[in-house]
C-alpha positions, 0 to 999 in steps of 0.5 A, a space after each residue: 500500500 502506497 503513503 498515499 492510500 494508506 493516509 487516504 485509509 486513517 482520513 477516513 477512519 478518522 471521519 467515521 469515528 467523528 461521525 459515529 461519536 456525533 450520532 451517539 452523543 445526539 442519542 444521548 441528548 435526544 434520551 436526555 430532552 425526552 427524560 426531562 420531558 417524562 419528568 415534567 409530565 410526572 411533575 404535573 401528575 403529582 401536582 394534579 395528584 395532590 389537588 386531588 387528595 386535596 378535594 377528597 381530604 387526605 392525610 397530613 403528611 406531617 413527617 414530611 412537614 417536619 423533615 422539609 423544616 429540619 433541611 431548610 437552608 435560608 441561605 439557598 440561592 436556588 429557593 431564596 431561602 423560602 420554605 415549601 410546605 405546598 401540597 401536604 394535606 397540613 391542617 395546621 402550621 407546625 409550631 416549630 416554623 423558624 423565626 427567621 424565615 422569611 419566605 413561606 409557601 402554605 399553599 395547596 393545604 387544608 389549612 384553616 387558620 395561619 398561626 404562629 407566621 413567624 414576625 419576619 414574614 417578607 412573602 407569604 403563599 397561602 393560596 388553596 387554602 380553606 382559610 376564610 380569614 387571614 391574621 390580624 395584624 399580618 406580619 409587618 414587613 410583609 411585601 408579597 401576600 398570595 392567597 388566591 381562591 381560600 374562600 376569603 371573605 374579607 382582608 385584615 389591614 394590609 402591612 404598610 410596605 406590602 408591595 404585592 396582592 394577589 387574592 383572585 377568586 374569593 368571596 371578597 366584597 370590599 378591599 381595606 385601604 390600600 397602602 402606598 407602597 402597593 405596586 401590583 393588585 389582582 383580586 379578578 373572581 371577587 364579587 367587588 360591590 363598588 359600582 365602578 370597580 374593574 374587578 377583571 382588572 390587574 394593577 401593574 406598577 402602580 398603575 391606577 392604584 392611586 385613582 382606585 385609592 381615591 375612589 374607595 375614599 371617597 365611598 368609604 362610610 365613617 361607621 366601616 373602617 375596613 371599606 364599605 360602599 354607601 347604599 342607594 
C-alpha cells in the first residue's frame, strides 16, 4: 500500500469515528430532552395528584412537614431561602416554623387558620387554602401576600410596605385601604360591590392604584373602617 492510500485509509477512519461519536452523543441528548420531558409530565401528575387528595381530604403528611423544616437552608440561592410546605394535606402550621424565615409557601393545604407566621414574614403563599380569614395584624414587613381562591371573605389591614396582592377568586366584597407602597393588585373572581370597580382588572406598577385609592375614599362610610360602599 502506497503513503498515499494508506493516509487516504486513517482520513477516513478518522471521519467515521467523528461521525459515529456525533450520532451517539445526539442519542444521548435526544434520551436526555425526552427524560426531562417524562419528568415534567410526572411533575404535573403529582401536582394534579395532590389537588386531588386535596378535594377528597387526605392525610397530613406531617413527617414530611417536619423533615422539609429540619433541611431548610435560608441561605439557598436556588429557593431564596423560602420554605415549601405546598401540597401536604397540613391542617395546621407546625409550631416549630423558624423565626427567621422569611419566605413561606402554605399553599395547596387544608389549612384553616395561619398561626404562629413567624414576625419576619417578607412573602407569604397561602393560596388553596380553606382559610376564610387571614391574621390580624399580618406580619409587618410583609411585601408579597398570595392567597388566591381560600374562600376569603374579607382582608385584615394590609402591612404598610406590602408591595404585592394577589387574592383572585374569593368571596371578597370590599378591599381595606390600600397602602402606598402597593405596586401590583389582582383580586379578578371577587364579587367587588363598588359600582365602578374593574374587578377583571390587574394593577401593574402602580398603575391606577392611586385613582382606585381615591375612589374607595371617597365611598368609604365613617361607621366601616375596613371599606364599605354607601347604599342607594
Amino acid at each position: 500500500m502506497s503513503t498515499l492510500s494508506f493516509a487516504l485509509v486513517i482520513v477516513a477512519i478518522i471521519l467515521l469515528t467523528c461521525l459515529t461519536v456525533n450520532v451517539v452523543n445526539q442519542q444521548k441528548e435526544y434520551a436526555t430532552t425526552a427524560t426531562l420531558g417524562l419528568g415534567a409530565v410526572a411533575v404535573g401528575a403529582l401536582a394534579v395528584s395532590n389537588m386531588d387528595s386535596l378535594k377528597s381530604g387526605g392525610v397530613p403528611n406531617i413527617k414530611e412537614a417536619q423533615r422539609i423544616i429540619d433541611e431548610w437552608n435560608p441561605w439557598d440561592r436556588i429557593t431564596r431561602g423560602e420554605l415549601n410546605l405546598a401540597g401536604l394535606e397540613l391542617e395546621e402550621l407546625p409550631d416549630n416554623l423558624p423565626n427567621n424565615l422569611e419566605r413561606l409557601n402554605c399553599s395547596n393545604n387544608n389549612l384553616k387558620s395561619l398561626s404562629n407566621l413567624p414576625p419576619g414574614l417578607t412573602f407569604l403563599n397561602c393560596s388553596m387554602n380553606p382559610l376564610e380569614s387571614l391574621p390580624d395584624p399580618l406580619p409587618e414587613g410583609l411585601e408579597t401576600l398570595y392567597c388566591i381562591e381560600s374562600n376569603l371573605k374579607t382582608l385584615p389591614q394590609l402591612p404598610s410596605g406590602l408591595t404585592t396582592l394577589v387574592c383572585a377568586n374569593n368571596q371578597i366584597h370590599c378591599l381595606p385601604v390600600l397602602p402606598k407602597s402597593l405596586q401590583n393588585l389582582t383580586c379578578t373572581g371577587n364579587p367587588i360591590i363598588y359600582p365602578e370597580f374593574n374587578t377583571s382588572r390587574r394593577y401593574m406598577y402602580g398603575e391606577g392604584l392611586d385613582e382606585l385609592r381615591d375612589y374607595m375614599k371617597r365611598n368609604e362610610r365613617p361607621e366601616d373602617t375596613v371599606c364599605n360602599p354607601p347604599t342607594s
